[in-house]
mmCIF file of the N, C-alpha and C atoms, coordinates in Angstrom:
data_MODEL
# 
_entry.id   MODEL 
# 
loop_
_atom_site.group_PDB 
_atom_site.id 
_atom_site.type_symbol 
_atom_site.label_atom_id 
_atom_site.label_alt_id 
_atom_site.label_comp_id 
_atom_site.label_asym_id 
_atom_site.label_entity_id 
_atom_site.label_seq_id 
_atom_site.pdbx_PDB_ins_code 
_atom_site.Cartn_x 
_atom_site.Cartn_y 
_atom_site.Cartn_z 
_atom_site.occupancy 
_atom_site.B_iso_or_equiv 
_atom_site.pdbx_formal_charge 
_atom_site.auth_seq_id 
_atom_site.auth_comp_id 
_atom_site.auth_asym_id 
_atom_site.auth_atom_id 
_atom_site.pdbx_PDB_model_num 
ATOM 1   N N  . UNK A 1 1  ? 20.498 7.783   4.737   1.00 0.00 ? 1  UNK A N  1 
ATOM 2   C CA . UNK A 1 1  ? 19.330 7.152   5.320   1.00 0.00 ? 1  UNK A CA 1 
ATOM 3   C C  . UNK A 1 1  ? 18.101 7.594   4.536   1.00 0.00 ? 1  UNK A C  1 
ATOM 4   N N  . UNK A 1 2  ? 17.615 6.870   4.151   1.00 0.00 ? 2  UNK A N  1 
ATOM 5   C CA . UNK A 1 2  ? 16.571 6.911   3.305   1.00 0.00 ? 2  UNK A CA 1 
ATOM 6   C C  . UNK A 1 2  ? 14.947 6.995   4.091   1.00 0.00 ? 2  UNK A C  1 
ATOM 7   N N  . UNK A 1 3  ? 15.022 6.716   5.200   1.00 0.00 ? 3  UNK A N  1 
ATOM 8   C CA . UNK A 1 3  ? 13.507 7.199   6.220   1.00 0.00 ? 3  UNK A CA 1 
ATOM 9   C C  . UNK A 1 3  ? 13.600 8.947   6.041   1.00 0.00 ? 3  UNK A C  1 
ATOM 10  N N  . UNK A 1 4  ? 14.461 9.092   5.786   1.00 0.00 ? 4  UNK A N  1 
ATOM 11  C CA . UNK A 1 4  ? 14.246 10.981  6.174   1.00 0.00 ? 4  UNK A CA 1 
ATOM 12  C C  . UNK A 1 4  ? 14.021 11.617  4.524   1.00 0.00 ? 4  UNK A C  1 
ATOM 13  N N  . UNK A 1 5  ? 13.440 11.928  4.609   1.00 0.00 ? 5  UNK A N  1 
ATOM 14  C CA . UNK A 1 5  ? 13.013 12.917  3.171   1.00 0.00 ? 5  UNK A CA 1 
ATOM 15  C C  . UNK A 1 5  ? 14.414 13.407  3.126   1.00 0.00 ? 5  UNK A C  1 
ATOM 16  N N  . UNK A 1 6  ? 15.211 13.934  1.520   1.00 0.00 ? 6  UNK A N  1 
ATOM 17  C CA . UNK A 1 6  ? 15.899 14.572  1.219   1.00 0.00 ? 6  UNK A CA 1 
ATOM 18  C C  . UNK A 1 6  ? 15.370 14.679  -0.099  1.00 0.00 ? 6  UNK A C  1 
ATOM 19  N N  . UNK A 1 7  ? 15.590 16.102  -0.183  1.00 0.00 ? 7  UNK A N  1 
ATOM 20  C CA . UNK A 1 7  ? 15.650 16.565  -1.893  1.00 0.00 ? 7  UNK A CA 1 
ATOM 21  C C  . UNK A 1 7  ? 16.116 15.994  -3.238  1.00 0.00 ? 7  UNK A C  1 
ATOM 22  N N  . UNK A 1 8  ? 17.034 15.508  -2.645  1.00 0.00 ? 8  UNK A N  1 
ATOM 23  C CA . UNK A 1 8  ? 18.195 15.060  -3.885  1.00 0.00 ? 8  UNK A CA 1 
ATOM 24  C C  . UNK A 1 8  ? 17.511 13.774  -3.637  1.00 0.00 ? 8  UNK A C  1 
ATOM 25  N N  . UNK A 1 9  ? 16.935 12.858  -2.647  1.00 0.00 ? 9  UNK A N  1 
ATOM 26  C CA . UNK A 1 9  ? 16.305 11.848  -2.886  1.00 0.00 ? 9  UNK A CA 1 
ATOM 27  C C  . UNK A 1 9  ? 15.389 11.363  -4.011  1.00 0.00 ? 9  UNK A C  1 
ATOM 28  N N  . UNK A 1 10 ? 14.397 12.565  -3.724  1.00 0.00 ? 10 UNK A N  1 
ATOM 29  C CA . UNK A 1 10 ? 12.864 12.307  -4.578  1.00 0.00 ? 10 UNK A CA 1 
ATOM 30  C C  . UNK A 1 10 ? 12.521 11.928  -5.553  1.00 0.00 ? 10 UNK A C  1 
ATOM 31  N N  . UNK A 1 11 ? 13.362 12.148  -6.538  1.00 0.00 ? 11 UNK A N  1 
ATOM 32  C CA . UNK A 1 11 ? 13.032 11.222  -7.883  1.00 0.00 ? 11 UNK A CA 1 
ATOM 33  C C  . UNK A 1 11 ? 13.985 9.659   -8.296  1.00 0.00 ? 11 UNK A C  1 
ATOM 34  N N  . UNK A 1 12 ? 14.333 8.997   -6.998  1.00 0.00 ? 12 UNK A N  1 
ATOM 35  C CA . UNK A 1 12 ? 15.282 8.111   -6.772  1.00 0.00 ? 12 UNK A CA 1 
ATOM 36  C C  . UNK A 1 12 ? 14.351 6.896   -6.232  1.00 0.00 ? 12 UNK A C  1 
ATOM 37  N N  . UNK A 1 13 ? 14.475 5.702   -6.777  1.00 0.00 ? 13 UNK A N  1 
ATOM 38  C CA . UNK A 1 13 ? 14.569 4.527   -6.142  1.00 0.00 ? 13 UNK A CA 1 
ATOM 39  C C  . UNK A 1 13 ? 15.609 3.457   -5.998  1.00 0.00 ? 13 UNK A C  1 
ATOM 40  N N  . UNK A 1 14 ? 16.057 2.687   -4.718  1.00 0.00 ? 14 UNK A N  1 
ATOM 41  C CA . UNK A 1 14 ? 16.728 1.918   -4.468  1.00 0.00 ? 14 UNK A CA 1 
ATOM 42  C C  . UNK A 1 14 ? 16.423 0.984   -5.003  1.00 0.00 ? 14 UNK A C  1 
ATOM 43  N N  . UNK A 1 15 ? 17.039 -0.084  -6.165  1.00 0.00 ? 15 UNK A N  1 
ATOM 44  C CA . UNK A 1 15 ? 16.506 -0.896  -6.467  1.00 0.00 ? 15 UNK A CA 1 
ATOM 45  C C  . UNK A 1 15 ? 17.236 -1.852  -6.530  1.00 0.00 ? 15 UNK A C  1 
ATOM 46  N N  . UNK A 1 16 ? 17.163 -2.044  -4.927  1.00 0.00 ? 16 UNK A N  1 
ATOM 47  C CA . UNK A 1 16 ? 17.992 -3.310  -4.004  1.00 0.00 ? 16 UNK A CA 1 
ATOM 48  C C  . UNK A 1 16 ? 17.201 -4.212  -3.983  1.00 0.00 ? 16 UNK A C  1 
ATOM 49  N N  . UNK A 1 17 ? 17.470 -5.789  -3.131  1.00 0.00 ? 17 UNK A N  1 
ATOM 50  C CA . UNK A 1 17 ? 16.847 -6.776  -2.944  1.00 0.00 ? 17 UNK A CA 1 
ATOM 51  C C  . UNK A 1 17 ? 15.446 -6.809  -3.361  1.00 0.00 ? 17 UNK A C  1 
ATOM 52  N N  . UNK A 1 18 ? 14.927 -5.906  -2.319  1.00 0.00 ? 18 UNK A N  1 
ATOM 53  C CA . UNK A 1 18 ? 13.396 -5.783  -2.303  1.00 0.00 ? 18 UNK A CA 1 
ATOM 54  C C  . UNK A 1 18 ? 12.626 -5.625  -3.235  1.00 0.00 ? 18 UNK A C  1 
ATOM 55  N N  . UNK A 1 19 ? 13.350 -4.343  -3.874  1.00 0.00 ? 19 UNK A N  1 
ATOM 56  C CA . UNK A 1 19 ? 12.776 -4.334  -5.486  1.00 0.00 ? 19 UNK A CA 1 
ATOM 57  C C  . UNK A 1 19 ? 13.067 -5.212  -6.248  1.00 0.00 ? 19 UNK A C  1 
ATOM 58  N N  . UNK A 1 20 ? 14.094 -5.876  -6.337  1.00 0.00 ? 20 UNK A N  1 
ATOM 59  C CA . UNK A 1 20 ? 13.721 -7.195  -7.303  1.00 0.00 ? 20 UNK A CA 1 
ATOM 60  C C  . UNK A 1 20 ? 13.106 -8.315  -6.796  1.00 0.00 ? 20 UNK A C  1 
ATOM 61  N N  . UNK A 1 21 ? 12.978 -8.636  -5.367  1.00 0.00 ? 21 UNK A N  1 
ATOM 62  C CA . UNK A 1 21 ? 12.028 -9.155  -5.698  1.00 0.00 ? 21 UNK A CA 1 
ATOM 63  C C  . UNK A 1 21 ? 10.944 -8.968  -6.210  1.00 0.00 ? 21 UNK A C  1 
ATOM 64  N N  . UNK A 1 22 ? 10.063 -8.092  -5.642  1.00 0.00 ? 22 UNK A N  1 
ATOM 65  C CA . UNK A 1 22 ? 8.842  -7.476  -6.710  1.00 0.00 ? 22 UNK A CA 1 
ATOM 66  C C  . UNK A 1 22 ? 8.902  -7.658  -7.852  1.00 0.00 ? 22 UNK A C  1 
ATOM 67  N N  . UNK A 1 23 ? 10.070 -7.127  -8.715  1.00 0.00 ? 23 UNK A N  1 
ATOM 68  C CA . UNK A 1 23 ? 10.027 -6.789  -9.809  1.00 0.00 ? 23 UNK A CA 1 
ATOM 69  C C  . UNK A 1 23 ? 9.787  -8.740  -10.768 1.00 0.00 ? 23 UNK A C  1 
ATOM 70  N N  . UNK A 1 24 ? 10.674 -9.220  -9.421  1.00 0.00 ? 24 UNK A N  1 
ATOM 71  C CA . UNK A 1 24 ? 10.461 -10.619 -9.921  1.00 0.00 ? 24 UNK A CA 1 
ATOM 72  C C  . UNK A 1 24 ? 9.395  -11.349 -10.210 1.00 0.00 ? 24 UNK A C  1 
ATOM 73  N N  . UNK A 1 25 ? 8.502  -11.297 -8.888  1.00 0.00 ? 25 UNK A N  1 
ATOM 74  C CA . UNK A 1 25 ? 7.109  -12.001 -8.892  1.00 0.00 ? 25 UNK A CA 1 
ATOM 75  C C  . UNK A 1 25 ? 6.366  -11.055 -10.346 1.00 0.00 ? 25 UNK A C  1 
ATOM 76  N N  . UNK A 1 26 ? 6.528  -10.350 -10.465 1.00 0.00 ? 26 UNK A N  1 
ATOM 77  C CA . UNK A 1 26 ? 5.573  -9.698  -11.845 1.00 0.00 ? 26 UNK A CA 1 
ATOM 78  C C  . UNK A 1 26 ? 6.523  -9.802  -13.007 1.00 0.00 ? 26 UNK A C  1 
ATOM 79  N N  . UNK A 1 27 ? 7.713  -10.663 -12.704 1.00 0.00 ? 27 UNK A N  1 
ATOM 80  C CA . UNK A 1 27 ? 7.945  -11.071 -14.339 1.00 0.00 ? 27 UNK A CA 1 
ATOM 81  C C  . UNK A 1 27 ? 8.787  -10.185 -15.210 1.00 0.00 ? 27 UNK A C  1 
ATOM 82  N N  . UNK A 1 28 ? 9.091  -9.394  -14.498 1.00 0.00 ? 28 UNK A N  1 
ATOM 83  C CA . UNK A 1 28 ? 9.794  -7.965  -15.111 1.00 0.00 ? 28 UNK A CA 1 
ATOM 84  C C  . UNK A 1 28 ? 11.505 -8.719  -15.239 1.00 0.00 ? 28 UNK A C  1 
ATOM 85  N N  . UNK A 1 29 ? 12.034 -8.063  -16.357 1.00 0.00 ? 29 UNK A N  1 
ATOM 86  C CA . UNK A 1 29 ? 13.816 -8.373  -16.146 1.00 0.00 ? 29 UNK A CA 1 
ATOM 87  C C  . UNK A 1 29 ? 14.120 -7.032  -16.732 1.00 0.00 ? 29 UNK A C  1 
ATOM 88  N N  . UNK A 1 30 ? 15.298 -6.216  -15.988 1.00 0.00 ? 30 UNK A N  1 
ATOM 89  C CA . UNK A 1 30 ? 16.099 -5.104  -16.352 1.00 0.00 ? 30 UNK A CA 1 
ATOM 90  C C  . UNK A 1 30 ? 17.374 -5.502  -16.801 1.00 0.00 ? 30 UNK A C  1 
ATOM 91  N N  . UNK A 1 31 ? 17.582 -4.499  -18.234 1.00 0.00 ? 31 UNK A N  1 
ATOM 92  C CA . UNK A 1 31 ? 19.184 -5.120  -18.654 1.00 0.00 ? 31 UNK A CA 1 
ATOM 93  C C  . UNK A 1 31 ? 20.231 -3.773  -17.759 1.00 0.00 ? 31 UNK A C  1 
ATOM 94  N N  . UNK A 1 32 ? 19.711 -2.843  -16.815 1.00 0.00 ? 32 UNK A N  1 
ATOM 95  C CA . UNK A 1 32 ? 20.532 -2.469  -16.055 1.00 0.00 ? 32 UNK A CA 1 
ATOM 96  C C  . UNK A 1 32 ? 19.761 -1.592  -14.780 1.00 0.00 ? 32 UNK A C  1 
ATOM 97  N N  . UNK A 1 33 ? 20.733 -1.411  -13.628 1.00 0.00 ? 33 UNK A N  1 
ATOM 98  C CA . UNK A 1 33 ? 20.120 -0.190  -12.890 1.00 0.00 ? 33 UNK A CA 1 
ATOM 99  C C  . UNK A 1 33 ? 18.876 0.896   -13.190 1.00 0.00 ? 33 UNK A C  1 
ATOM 100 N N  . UNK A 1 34 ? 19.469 1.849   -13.900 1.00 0.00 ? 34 UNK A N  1 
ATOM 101 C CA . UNK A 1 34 ? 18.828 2.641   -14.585 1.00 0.00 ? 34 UNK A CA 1 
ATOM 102 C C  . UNK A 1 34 ? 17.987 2.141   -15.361 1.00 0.00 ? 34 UNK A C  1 
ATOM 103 N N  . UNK A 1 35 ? 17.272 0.849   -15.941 1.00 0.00 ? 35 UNK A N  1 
ATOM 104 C CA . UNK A 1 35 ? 16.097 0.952   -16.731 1.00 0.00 ? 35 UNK A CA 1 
ATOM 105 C C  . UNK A 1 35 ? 15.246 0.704   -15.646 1.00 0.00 ? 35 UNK A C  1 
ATOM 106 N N  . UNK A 1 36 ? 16.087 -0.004  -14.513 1.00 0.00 ? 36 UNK A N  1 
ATOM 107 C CA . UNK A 1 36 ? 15.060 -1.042  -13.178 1.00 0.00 ? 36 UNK A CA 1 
ATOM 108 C C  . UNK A 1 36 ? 14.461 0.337   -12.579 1.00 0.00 ? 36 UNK A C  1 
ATOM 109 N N  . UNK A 1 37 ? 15.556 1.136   -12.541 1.00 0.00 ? 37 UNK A N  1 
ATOM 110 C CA . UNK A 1 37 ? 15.070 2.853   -11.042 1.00 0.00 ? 37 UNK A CA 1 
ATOM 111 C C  . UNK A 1 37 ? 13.874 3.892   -12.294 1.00 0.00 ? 37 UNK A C  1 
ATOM 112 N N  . UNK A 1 38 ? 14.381 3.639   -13.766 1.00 0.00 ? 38 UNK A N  1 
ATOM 113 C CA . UNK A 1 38 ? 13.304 4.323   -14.205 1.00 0.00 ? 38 UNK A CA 1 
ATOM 114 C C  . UNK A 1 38 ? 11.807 3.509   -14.560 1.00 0.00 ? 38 UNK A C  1 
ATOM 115 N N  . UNK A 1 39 ? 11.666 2.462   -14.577 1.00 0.00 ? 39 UNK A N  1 
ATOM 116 C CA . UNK A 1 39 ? 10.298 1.125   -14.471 1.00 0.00 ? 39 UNK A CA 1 
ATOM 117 C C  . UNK A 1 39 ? 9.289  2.565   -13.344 1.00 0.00 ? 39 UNK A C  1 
ATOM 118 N N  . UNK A 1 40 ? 10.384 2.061   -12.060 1.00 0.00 ? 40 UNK A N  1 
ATOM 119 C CA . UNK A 1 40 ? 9.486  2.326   -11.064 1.00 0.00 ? 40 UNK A CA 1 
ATOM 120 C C  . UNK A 1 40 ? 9.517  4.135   -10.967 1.00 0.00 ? 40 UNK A C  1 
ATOM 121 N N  . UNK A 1 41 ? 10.198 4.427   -11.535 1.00 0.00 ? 41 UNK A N  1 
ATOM 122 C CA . UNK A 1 41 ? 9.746  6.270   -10.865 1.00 0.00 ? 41 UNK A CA 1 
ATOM 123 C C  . UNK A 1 41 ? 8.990  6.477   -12.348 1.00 0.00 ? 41 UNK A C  1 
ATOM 124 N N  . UNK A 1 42 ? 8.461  5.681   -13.539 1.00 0.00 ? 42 UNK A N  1 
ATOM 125 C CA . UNK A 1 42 ? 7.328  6.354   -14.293 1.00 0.00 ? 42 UNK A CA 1 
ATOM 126 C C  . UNK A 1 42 ? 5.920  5.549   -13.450 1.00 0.00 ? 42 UNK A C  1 
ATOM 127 N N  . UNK A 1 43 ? 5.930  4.823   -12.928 1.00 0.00 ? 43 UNK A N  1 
ATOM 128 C CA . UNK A 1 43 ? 4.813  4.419   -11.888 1.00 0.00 ? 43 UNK A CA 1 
ATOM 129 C C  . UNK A 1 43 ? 4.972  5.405   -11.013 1.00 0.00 ? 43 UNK A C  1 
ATOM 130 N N  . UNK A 1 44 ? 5.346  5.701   -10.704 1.00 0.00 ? 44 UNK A N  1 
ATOM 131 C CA . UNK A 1 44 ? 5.194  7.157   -9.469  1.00 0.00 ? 44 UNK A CA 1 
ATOM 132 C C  . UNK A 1 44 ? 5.103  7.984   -9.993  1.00 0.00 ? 44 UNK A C  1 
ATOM 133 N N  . UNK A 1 45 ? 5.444  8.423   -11.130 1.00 0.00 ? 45 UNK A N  1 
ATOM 134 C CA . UNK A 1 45 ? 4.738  9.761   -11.644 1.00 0.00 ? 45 UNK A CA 1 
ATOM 135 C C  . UNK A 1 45 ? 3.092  9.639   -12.075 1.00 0.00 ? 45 UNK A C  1 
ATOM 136 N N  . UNK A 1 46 ? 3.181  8.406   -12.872 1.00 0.00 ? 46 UNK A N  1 
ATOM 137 C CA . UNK A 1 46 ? 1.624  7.895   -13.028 1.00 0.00 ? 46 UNK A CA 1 
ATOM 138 C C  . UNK A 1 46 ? 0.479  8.062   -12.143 1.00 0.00 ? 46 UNK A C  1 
ATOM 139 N N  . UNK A 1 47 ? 1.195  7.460   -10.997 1.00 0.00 ? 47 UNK A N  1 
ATOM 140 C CA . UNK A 1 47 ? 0.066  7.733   -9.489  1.00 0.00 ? 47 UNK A CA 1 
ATOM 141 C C  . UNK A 1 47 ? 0.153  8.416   -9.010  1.00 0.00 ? 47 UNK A C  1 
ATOM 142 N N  . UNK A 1 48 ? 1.256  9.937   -9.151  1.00 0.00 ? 48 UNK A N  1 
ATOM 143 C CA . UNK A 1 48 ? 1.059  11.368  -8.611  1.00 0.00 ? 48 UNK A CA 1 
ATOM 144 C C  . UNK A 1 48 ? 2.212  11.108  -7.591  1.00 0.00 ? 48 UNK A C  1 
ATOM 145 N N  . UNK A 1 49 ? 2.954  10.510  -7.390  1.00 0.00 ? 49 UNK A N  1 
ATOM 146 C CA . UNK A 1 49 ? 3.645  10.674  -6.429  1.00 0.00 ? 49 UNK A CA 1 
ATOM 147 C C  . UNK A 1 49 ? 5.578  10.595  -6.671  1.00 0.00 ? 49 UNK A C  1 
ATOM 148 N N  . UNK A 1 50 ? 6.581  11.197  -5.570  1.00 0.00 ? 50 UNK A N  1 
ATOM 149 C CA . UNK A 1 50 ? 7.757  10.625  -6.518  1.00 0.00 ? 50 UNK A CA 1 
ATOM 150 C C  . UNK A 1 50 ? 8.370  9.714   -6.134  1.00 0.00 ? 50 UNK A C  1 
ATOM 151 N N  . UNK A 1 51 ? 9.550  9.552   -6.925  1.00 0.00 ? 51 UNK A N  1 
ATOM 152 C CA . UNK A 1 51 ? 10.371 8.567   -6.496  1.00 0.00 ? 51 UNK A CA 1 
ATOM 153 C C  . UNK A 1 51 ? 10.554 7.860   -4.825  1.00 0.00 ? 51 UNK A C  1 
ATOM 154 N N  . UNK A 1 52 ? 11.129 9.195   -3.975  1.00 0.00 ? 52 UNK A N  1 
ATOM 155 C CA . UNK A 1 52 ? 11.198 8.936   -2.363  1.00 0.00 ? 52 UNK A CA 1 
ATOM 156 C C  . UNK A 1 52 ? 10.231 8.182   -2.454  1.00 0.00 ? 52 UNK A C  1 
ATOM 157 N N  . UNK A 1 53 ? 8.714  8.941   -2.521  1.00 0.00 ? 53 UNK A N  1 
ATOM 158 C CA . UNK A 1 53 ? 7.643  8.473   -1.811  1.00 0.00 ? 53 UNK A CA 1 
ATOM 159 C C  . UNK A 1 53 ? 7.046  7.044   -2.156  1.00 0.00 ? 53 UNK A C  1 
ATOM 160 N N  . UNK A 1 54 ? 7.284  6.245   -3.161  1.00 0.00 ? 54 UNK A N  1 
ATOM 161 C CA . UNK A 1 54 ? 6.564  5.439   -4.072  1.00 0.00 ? 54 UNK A CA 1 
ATOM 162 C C  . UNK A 1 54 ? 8.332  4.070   -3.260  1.00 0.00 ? 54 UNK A C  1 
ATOM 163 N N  . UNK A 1 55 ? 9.642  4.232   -3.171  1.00 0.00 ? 55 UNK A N  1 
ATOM 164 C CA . UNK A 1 55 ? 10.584 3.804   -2.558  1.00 0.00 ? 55 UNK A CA 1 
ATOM 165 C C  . UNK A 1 55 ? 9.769  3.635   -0.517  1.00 0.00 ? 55 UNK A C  1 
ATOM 166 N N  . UNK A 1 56 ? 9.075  4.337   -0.129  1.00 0.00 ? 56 UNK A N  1 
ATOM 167 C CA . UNK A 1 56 ? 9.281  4.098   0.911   1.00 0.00 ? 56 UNK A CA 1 
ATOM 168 C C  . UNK A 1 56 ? 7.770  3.263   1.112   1.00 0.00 ? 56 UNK A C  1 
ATOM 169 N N  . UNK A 1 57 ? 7.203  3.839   0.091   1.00 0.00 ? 57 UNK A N  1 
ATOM 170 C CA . UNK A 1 57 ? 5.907  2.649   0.361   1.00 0.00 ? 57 UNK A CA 1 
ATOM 171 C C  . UNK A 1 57 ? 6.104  1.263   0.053   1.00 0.00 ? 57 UNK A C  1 
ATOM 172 N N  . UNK A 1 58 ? 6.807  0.988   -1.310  1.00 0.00 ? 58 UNK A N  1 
ATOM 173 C CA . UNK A 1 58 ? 7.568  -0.200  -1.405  1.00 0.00 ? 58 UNK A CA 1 
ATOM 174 C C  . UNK A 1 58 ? 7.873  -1.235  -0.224  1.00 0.00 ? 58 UNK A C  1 
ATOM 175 N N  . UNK A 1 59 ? 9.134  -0.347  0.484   1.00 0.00 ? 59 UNK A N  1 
ATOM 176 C CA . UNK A 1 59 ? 9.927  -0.341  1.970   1.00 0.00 ? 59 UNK A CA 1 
ATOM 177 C C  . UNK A 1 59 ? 9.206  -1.105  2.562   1.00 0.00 ? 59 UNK A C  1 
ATOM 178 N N  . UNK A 1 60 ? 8.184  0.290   3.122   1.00 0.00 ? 60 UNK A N  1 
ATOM 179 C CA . UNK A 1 60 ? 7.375  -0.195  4.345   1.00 0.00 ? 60 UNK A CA 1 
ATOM 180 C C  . UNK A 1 60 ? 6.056  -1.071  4.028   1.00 0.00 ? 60 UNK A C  1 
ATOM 181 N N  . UNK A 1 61 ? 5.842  -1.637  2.917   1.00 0.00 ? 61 UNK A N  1 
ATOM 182 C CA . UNK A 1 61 ? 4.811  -3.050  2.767   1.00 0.00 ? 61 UNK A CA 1 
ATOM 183 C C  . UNK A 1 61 ? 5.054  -3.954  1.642   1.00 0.00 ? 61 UNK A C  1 
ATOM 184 N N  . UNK A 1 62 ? 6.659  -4.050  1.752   1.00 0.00 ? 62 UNK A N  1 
ATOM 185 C CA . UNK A 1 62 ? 6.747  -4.666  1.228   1.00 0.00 ? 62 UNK A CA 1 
ATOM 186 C C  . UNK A 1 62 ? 6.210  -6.234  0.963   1.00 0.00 ? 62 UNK A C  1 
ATOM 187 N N  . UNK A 1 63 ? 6.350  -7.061  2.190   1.00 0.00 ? 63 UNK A N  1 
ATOM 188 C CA . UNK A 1 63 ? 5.550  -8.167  2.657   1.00 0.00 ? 63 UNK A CA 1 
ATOM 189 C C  . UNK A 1 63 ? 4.123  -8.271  2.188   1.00 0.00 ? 63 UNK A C  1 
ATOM 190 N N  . UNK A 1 64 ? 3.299  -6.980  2.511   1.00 0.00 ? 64 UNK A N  1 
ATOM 191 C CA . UNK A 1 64 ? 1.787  -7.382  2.054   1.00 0.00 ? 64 UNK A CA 1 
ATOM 192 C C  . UNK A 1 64 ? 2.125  -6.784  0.436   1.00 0.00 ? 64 UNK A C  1 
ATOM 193 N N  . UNK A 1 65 ? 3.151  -6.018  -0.282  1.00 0.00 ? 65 UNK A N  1 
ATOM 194 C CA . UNK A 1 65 ? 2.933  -6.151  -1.750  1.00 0.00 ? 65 UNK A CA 1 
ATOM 195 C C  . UNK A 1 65 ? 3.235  -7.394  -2.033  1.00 0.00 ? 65 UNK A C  1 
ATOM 196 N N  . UNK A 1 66 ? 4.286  -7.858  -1.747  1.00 0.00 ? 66 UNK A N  1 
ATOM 197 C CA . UNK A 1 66 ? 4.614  -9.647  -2.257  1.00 0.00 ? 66 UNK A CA 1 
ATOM 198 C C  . UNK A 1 66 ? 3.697  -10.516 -2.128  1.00 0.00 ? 66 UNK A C  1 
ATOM 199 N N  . UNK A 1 67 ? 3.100  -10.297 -1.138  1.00 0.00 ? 67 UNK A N  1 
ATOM 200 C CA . UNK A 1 67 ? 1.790  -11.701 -0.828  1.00 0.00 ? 67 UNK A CA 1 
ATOM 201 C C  . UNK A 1 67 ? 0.565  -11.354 -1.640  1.00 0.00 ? 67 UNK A C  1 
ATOM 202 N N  . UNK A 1 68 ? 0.401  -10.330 -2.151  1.00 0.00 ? 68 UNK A N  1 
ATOM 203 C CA . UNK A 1 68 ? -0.903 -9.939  -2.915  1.00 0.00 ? 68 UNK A CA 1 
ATOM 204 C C  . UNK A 1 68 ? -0.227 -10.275 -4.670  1.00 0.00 ? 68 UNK A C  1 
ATOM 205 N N  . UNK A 1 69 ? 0.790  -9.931  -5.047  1.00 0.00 ? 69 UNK A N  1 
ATOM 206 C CA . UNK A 1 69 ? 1.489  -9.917  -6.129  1.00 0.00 ? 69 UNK A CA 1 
ATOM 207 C C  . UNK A 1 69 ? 1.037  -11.523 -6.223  1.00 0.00 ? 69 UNK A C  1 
ATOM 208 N N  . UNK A 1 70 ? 1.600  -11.883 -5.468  1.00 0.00 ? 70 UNK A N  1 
ATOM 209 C CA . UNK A 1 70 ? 1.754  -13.561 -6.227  1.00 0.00 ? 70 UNK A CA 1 
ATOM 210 C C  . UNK A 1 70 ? 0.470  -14.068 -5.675  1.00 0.00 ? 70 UNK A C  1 
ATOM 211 N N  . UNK A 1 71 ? -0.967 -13.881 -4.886  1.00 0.00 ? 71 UNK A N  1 
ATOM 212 C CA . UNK A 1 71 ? -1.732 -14.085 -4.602  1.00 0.00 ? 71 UNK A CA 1 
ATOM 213 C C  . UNK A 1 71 ? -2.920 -13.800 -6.428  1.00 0.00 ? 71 UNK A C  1 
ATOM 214 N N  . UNK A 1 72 ? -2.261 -12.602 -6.410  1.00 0.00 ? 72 UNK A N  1 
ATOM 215 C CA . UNK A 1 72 ? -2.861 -12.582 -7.792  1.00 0.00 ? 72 UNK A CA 1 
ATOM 216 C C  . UNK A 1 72 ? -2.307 -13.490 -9.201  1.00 0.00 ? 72 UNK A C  1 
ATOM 217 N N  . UNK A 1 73 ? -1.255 -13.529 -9.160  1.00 0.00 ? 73 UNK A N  1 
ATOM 218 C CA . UNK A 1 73 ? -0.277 -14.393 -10.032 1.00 0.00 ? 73 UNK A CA 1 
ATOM 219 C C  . UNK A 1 73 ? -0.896 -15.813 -9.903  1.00 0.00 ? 73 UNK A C  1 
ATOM 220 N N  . UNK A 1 74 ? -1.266 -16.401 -8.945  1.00 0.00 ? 74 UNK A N  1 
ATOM 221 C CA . UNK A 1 74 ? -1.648 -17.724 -8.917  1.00 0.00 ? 74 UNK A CA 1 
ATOM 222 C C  . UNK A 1 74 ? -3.239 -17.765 -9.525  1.00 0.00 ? 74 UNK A C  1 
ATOM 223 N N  . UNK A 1 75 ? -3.768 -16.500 -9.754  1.00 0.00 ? 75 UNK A N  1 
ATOM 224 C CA . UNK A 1 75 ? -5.296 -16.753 -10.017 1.00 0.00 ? 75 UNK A CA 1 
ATOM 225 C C  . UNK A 1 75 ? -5.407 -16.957 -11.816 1.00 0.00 ? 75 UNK A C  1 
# 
């Protein structure tokens, strides 16, 4: 379960559905797992934060990241 902090989590992202979509609306293509989970944990190191944490913000807005993503995409 990924709501609960774990150690072995933190420098990990799931980069299930959700993340591709994202990854979609901005145009991104990965030729595997591992280039898709490392994209997003050098953006979380960038903005100070890790993997877990940068995965659960994802998570939990995902909806308002998608609608702003392509809100900007259309401009």
């Amino acid at each position: 379960m990924m709501d609960v902090y774990h150690e072995d989590f933190r420098d990990s992202i799931a980069t299930d559905v959700r993340i591709k979509s994202i990854s979609e609306i901005l145009g991104l293509e990965f030729n595997s797992y591992s280039q898709h989970e490392s994209f997003y944990l050098k953006i979380a190191k960038n903005v100070g934060i890790n993997g877990w944490e940068l995965d659960r913000l994802l998570f939990n807005f995902s909806s308002e990241i998608k609608l702003q993503l392509s809100k900007n995409k259309q401009k």
